[in-house]
C-alpha positions in Angstrom: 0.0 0.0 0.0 1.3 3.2 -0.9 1.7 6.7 1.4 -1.1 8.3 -0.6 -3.5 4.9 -0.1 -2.5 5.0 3.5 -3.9 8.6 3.9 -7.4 7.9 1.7 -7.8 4.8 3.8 -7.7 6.6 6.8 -10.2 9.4 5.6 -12.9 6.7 5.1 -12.5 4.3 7.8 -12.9 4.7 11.7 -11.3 1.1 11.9 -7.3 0.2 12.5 -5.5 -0.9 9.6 -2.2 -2.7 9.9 1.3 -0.9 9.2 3.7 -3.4 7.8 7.4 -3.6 9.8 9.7 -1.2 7.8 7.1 0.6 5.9 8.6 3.6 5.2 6.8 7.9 4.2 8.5 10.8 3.3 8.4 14.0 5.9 5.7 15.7 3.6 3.4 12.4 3.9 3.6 12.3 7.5 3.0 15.2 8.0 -1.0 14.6 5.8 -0.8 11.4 8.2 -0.6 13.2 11.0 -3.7 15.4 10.6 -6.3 12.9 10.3 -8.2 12.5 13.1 -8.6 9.2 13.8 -5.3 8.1 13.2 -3.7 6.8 16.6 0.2 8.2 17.6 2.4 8.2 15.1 5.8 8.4 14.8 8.7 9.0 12.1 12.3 7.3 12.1 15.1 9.2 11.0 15.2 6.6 8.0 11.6 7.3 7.4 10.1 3.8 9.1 6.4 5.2 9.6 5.7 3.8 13.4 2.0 3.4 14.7 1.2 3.0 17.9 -2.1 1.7 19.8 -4.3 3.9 21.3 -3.7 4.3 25.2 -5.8 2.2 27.8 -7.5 3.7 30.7 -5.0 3.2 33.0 -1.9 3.6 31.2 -3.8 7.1 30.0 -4.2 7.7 34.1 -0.5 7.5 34.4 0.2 9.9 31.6 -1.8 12.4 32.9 -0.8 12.0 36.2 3.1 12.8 35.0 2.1 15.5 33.4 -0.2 17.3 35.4 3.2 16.7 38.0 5.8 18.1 35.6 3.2 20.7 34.7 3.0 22.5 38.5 6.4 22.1 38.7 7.0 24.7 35.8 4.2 26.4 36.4 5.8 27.4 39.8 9.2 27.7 38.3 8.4 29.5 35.2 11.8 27.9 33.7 10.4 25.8 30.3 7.4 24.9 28.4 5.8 21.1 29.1 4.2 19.7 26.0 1.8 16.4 26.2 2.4 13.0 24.1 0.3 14.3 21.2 3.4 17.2 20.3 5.6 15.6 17.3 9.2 17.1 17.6 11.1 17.4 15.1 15.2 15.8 15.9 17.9 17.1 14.2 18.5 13.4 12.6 15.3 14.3 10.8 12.9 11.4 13.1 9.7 12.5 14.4 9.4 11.6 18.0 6.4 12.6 20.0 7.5 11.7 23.7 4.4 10.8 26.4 5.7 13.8 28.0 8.8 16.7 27.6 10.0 19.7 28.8 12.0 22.5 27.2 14.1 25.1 28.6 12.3 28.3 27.8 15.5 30.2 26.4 15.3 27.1 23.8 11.6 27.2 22.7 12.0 31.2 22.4 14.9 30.6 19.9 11.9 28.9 17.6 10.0 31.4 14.7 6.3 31.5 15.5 5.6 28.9 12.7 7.7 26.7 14.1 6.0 27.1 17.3 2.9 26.2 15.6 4.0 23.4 13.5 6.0 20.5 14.7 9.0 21.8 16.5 12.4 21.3 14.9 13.9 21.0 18.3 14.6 18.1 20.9 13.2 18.9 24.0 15.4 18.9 27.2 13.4 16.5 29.3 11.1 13.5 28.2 9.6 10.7 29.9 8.7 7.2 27.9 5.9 5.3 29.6 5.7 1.7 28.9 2.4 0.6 28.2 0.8 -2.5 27.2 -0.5 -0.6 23.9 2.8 0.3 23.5 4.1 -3.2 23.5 2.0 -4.3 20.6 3.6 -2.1 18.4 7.4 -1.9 19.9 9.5 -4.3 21.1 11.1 -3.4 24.6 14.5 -3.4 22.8 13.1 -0.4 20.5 12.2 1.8 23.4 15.6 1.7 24.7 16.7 2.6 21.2 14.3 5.6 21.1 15.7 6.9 24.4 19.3 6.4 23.5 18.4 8.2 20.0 16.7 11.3 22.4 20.3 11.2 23.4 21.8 11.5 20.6 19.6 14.3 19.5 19.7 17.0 22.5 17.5 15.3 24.9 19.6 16.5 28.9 17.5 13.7 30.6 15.1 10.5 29.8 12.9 8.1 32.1 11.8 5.2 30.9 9.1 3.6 33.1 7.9 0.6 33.1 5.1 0.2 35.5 4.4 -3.7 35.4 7.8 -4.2 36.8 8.2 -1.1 39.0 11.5 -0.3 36.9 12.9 3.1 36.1 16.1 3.8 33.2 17.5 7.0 33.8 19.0 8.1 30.2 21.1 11.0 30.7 23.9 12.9 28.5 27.2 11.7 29.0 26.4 9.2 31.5 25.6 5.4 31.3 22.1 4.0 31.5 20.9 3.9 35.3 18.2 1.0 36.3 16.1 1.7 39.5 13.9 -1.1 41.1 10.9 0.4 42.3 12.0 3.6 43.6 9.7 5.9 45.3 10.9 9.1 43.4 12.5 10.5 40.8 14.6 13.4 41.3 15.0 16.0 38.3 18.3 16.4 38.4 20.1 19.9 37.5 18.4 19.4 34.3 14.8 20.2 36.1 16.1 21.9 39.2 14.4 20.6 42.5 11.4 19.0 40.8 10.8 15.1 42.1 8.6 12.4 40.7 6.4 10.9 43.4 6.0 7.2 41.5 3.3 6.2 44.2 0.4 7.1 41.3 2.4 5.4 38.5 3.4 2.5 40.1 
């Protein structure tokens, strides 16, 4: 099935249609992808692999909204960044298009954006992101590809990373210039002096 296909498909059908492994879109036809409505989170790689992911469940959605209503008082009482939600598509400089369950950018960063770029998808890497695990997410990724994503954040900008994996109570700590830290259920999750003096209570997400 072709790019062009893809998006008429999508116009006429409510239902989920399968995305072969490896299927690959230009920038331009993501980007008609990404306007549809129904279409569930998408992403880009920097190879142009179109990746689809599930829609969220009820409680893995709880959890996302529960880190980012936390991250979001946190800069609304440090005025320091913007927070974006999982449906914001970034734009990394190796050209992939990675829309994190939840980031955070410096504000002297976003500000450095025109207004169009503001509006569209952000050619930036955020500062901050956190990858969620879900069961949803699973269906579409391997476990080995979400470490991959976060190690490409990495590559890209990205200060700090958390992948969490509820079912096992396990946190990665991704952060730049430092090797992968693996935490068995902690309690919190401290920002760092990339997020100063924010902590993650986990008791709602684990």
């Amino acid at each position: 099935m072709s790019a062009e296909a893809l998006v008429e498909t999508r116009k006429c059908m409510a239902m989920p249609i399968a995305i072969p492994k490896g299927f690959r879109i230009t920038p331009e036809q993501f980007e008609q992808l990404a306007k549809i409505e129904q279409l569930a989170k998408i992403e880009l790689t920097n190879t142009g692999e179109l990746i689809v992911m599930s829609p969220t469940g009820g409680e893995a959605g709880e959890k996302n909204f529960n880190l980012y209503i936390d991250l979001g008082i946190w800069n609304r009482q440090t005025k320091l960044g913007k927070a974006f939600d999982s449906s914001t598509v970034f734009i990394l400089p190796n050209g992939a298009r990675r829309s994190p369950d939840v980031s955070w950018m410096r504000l002297d960063r976003w500000e450095t954006l025109t207004d169009q770029e503001k509006q569209g998808f952000p050619p930036i890497a955020p500062d901050f992101i956190i990858e969620l695990v879900s069961p949803s997410d699973l269906k579409s990724l391997r476990y080995e590809d979400l470490q991959a994503k976060m190690t490409e954040y990495l590559q890209n900008g990205v200060q700090l990373g958390w992948l969490i994996e509820p079912s096992t109570k396990t946190v990665e700590i991704y952060q730049l210039g430092e090797a992968v830290e693996v935490l068995n259920n902690p309690q919190t999750l401290s920002g760092r002096n990339v997020l100063p003096e924010f902590v993650l209570d986990l008791s709602e997400i684990f």
